[in-house]
SETORMI-220306 format. One line per field, with one value per atom (N, C-alpha, C, CB): residue number from 1; residue in one letter; atom name; x, y, z. Coordinates in steps of 0.001 Angstrom, whole numbers, plus 500000, padded with zeros to 6 digits. Glycine has a CB too. Layout:
kedren <- (NUM; ...)
marmar <- (a; ...)
guse <- (CA; ...)
x <- (X; ...)
y <- (Y; ...)
z <- (Z; ...)
This chain:
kedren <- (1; 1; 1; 1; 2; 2; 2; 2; 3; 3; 3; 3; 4; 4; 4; 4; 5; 5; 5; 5; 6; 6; 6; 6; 7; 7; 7; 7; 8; 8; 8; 8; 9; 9; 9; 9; 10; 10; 10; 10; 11; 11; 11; 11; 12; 12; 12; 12; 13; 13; 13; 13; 14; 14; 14; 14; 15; 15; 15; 15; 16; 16; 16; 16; 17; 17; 17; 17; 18; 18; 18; 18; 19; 19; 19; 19; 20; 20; 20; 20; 21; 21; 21; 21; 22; 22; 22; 22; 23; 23; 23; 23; 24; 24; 24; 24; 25; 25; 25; 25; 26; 26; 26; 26; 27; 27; 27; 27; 28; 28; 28; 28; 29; 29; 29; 29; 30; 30; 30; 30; 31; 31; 31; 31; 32; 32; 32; 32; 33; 33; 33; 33; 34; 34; 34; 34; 35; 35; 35; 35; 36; 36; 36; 36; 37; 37; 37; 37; 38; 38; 38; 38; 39; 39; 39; 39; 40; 40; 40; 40; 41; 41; 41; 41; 42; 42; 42; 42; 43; 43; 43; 43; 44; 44; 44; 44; 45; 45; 45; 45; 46; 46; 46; 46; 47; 47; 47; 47; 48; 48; 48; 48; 49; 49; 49; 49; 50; 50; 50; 50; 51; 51; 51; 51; 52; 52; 52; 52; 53; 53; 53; 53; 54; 54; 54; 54; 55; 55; 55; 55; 56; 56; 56; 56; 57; 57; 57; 57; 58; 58; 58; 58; 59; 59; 59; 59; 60; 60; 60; 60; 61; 61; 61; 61; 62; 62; 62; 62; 63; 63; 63; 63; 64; 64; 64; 64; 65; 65; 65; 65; 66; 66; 66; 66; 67; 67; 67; 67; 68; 68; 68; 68; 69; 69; 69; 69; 70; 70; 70; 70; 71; 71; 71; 71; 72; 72; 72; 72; 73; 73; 73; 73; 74; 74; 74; 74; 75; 75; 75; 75; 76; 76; 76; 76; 77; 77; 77; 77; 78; 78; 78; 78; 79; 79; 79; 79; 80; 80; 80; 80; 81; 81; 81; 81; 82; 82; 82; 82; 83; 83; 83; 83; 84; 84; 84; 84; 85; 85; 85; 85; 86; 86; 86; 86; 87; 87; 87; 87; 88; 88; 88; 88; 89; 89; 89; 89; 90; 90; 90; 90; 91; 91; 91; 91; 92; 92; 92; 92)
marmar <- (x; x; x; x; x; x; x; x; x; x; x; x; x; x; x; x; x; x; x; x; x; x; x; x; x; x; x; x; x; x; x; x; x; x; x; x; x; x; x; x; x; x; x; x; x; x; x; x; x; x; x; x; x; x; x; x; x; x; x; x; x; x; x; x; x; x; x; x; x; x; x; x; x; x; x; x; x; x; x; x; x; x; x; x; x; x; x; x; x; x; x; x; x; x; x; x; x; x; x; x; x; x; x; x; x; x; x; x; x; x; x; x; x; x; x; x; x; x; x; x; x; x; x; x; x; x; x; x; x; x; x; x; x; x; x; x; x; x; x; x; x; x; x; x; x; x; x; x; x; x; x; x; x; x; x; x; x; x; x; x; x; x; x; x; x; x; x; x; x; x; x; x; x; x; x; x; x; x; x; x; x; x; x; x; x; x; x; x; x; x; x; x; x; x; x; x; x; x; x; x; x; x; x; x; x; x; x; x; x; x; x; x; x; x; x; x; x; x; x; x; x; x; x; x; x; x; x; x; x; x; x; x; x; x; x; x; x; x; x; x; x; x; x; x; x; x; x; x; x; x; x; x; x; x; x; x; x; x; x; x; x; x; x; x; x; x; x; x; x; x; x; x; x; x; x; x; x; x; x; x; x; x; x; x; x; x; x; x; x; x; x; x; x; x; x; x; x; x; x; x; x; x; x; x; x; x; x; x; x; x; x; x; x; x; x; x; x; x; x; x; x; x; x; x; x; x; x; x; x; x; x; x; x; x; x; x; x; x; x; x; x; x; x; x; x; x; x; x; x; x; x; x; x; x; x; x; x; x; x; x; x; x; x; x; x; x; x; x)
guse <- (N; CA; C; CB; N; CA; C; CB; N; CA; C; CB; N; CA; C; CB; N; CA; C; CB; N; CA; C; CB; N; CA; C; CB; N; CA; C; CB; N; CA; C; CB; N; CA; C; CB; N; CA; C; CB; N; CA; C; CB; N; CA; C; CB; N; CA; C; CB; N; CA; C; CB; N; CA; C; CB; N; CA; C; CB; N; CA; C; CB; N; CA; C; CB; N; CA; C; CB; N; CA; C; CB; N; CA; C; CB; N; CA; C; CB; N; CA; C; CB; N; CA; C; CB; N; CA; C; CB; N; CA; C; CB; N; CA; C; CB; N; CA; C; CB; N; CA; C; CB; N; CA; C; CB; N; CA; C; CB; N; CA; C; CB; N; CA; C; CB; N; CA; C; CB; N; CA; C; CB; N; CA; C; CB; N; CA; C; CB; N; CA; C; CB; N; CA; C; CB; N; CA; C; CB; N; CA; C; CB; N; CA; C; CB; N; CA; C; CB; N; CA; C; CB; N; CA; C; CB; N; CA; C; CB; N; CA; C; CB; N; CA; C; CB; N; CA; C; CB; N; CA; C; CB; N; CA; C; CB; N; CA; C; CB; N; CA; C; CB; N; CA; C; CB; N; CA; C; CB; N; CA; C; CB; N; CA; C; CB; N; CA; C; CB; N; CA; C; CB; N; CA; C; CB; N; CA; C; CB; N; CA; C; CB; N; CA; C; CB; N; CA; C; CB; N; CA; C; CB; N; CA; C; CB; N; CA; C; CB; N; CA; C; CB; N; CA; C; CB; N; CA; C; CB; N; CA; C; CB; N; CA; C; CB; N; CA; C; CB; N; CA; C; CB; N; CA; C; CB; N; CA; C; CB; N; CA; C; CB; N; CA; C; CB; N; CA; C; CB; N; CA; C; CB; N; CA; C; CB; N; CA; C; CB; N; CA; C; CB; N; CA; C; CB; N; CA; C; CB; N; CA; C; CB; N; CA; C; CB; N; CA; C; CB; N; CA; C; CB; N; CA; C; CB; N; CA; C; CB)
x <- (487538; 487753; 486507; 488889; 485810; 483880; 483380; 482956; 482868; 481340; 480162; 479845; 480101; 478804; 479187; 477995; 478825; 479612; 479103; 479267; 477899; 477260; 478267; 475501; 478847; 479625; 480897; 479863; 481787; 482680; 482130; 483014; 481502; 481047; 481010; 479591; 481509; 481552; 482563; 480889; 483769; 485315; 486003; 485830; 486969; 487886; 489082; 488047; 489270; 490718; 491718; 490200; 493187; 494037; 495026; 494782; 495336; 495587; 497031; 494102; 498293; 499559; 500233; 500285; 500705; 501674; 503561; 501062; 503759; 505235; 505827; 505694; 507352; 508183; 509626; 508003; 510626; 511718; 512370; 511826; 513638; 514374; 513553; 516379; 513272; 512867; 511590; 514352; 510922; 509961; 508471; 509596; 508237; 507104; 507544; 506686; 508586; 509340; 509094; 511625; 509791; 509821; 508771; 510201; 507573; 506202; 505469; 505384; 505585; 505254; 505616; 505483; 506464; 507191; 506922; 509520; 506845; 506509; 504514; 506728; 503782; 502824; 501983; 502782; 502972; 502484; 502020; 501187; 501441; 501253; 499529; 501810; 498679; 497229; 496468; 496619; 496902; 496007; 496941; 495346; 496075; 496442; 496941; 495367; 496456; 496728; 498086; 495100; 498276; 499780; 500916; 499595; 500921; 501640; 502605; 500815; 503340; 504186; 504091; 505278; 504137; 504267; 504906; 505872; 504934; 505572; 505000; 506532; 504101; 503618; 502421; 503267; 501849; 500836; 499790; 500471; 499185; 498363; 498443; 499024; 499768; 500113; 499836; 501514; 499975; 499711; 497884; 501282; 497777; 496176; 495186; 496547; 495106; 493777; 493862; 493385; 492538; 491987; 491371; 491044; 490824; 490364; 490882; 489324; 491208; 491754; 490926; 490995; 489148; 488783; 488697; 487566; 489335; 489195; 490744; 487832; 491671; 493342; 493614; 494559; 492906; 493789; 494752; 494192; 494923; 495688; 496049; 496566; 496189; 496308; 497836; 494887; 498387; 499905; 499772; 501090; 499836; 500424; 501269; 501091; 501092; 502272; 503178; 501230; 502893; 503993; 504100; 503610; 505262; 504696; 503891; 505795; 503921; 502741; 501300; 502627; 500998; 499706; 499572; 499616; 500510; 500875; 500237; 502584; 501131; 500453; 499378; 500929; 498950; 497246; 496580; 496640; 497057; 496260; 495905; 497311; 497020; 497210; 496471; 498501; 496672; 495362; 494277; 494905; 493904; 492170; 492077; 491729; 493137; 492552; 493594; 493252; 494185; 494609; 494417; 495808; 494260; 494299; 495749; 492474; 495801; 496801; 497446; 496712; 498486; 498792; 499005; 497982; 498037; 497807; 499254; 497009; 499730; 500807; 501921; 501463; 502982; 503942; 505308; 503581; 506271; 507489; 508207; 509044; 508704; 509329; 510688; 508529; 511784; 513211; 513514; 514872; 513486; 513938; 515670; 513723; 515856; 517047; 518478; 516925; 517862; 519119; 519818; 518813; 518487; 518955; 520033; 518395; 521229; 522193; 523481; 522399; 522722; 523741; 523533; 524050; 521998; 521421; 521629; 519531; 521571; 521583; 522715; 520110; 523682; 524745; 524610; 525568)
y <- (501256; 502254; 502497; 501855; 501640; 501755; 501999; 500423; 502913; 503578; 501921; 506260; 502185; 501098; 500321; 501385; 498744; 497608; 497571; 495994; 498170; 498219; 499464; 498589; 500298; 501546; 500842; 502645; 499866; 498977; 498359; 497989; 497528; 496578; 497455; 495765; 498567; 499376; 499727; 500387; 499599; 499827; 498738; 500094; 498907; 498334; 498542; 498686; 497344; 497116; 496153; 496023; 496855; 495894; 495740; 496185; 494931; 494375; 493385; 493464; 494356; 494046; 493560; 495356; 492855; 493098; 492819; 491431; 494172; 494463; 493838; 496326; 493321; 492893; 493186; 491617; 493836; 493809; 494704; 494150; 495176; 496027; 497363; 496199; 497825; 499551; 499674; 500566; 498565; 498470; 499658; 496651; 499454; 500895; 502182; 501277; 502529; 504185; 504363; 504165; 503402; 503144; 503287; 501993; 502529; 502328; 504121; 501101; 504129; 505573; 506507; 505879; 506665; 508271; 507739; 508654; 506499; 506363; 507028; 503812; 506261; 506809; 508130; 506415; 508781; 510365; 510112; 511047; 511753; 512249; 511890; 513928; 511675; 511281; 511821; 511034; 513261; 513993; 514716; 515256; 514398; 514391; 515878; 513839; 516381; 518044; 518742; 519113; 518054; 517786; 516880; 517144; 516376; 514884; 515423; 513764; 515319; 515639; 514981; 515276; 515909; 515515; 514002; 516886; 513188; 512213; 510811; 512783; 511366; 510325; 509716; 510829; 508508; 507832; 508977; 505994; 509311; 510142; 511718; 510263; 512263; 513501; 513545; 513730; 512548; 512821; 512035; 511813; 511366; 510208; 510683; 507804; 510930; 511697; 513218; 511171; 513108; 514438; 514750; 514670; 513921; 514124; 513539; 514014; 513804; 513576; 511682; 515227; 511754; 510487; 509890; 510369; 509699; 508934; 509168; 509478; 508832; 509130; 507953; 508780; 507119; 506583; 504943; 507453; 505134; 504157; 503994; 504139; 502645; 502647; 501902; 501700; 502088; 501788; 501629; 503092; 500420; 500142; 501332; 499215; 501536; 502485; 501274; 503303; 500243; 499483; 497833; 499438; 497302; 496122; 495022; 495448; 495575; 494736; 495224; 494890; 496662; 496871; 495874; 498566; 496027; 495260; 493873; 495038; 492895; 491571; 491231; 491067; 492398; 492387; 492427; 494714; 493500; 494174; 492649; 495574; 492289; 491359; 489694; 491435; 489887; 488892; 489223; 488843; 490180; 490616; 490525; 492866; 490137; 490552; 489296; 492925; 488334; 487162; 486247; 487144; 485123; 483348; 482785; 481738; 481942; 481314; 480626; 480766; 481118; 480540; 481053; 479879; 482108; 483149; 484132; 483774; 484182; 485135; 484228; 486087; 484613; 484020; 484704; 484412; 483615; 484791; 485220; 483818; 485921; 486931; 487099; 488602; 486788; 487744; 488060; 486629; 489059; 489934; 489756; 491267; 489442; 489003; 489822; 488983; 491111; 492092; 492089; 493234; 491040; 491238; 490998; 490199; 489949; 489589; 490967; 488154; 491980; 493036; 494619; 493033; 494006; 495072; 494889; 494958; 494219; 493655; 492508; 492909; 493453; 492387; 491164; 493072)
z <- (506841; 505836; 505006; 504959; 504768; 504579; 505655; 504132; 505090; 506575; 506138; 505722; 505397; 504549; 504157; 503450; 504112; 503310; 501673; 504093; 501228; 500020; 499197; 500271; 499821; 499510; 499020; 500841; 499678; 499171; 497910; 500170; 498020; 496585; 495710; 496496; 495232; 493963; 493712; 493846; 494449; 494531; 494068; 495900; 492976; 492602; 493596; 491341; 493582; 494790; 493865; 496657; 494123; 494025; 495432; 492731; 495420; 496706; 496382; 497287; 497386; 497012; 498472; 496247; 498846; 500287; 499631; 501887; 500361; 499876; 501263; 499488; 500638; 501596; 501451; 501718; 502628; 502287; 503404; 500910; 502974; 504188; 503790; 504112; 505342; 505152; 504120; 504347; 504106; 503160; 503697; 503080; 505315; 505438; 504997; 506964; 505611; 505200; 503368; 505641; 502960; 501460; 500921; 501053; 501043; 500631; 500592; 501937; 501933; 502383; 501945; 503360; 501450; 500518; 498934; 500818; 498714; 496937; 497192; 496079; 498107; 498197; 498261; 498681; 499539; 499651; 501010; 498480; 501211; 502414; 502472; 502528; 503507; 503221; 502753; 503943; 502832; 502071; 500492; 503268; 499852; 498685; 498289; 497916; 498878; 498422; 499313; 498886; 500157; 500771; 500119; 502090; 499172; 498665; 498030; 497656; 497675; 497064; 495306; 497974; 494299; 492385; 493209; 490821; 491664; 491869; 492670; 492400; 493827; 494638; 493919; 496041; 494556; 493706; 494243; 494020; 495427; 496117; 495004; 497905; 495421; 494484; 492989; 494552; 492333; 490810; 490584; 489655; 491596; 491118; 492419; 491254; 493551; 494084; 494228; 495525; 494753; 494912; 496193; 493932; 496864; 498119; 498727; 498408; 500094; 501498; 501746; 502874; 501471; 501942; 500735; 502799; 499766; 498600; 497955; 497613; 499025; 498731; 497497; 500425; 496716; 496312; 496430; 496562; 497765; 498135; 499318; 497574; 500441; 501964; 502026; 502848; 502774; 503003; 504553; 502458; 505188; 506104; 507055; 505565; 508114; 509463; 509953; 511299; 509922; 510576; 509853; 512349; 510642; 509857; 510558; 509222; 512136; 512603; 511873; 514302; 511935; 511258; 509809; 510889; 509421; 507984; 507971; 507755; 508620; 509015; 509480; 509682; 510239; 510838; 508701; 512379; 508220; 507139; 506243; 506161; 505969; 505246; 505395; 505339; 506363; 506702; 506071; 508117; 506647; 506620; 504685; 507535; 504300; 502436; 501478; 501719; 502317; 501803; 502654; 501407; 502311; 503365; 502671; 502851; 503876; 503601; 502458; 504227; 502052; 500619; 499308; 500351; 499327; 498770; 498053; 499851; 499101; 498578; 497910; 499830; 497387; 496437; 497049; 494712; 496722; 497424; 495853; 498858; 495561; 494293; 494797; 494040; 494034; 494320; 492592; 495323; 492910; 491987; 491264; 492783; 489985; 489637; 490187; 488208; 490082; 490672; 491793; 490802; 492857; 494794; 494556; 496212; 494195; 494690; 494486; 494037; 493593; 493478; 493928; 492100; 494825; 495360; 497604; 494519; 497199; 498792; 499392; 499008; 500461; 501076; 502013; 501760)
């Protein structure tokens, strides 16, 4: 996603891995369409970029791409597991 590795070192990254049912589809419509000027109000892309190569934000297509992604930007351990107090009245 850098042409240049010196072009990265000036980018602020935050760096999240989401988990759950229907979590790509999900991710993907809170995000937007890639190009920003296609996105729909509301999306992170639609209301926060402006150009097509500076969208903003990368979202995973699958969740194998996912697990590949996730590697490449955590080591082992790294991540934390979270349940949210509501699951038990959100999920059967």
């Amino acid at each position: 996603f850098c042409d240049i590795p010196v072009e990265c070192a000036f980018w602020f990254y935050v760096c999240k891995a989401w988990e759950g049912i229907g979590v790509v589809p999900s991710a993907r419509k809170l995000i937007g369409a890639t190009d920003p000027l296609q996105a729909e109000p509301g999306t992170i892309r639609g209301d926060l970029a402006v150009q097509r190569g500076r969208n903003v934000i990368h979202g995973s297509d699958s969740p194998e791409n996912g697990q590949r992604e996730i590697a490449l930007w955590f080591k082992e351990g790294e991540l934390c597991e979270w349940t949210p107090v509501q699951e038990p009245w959100l999920i059967e």
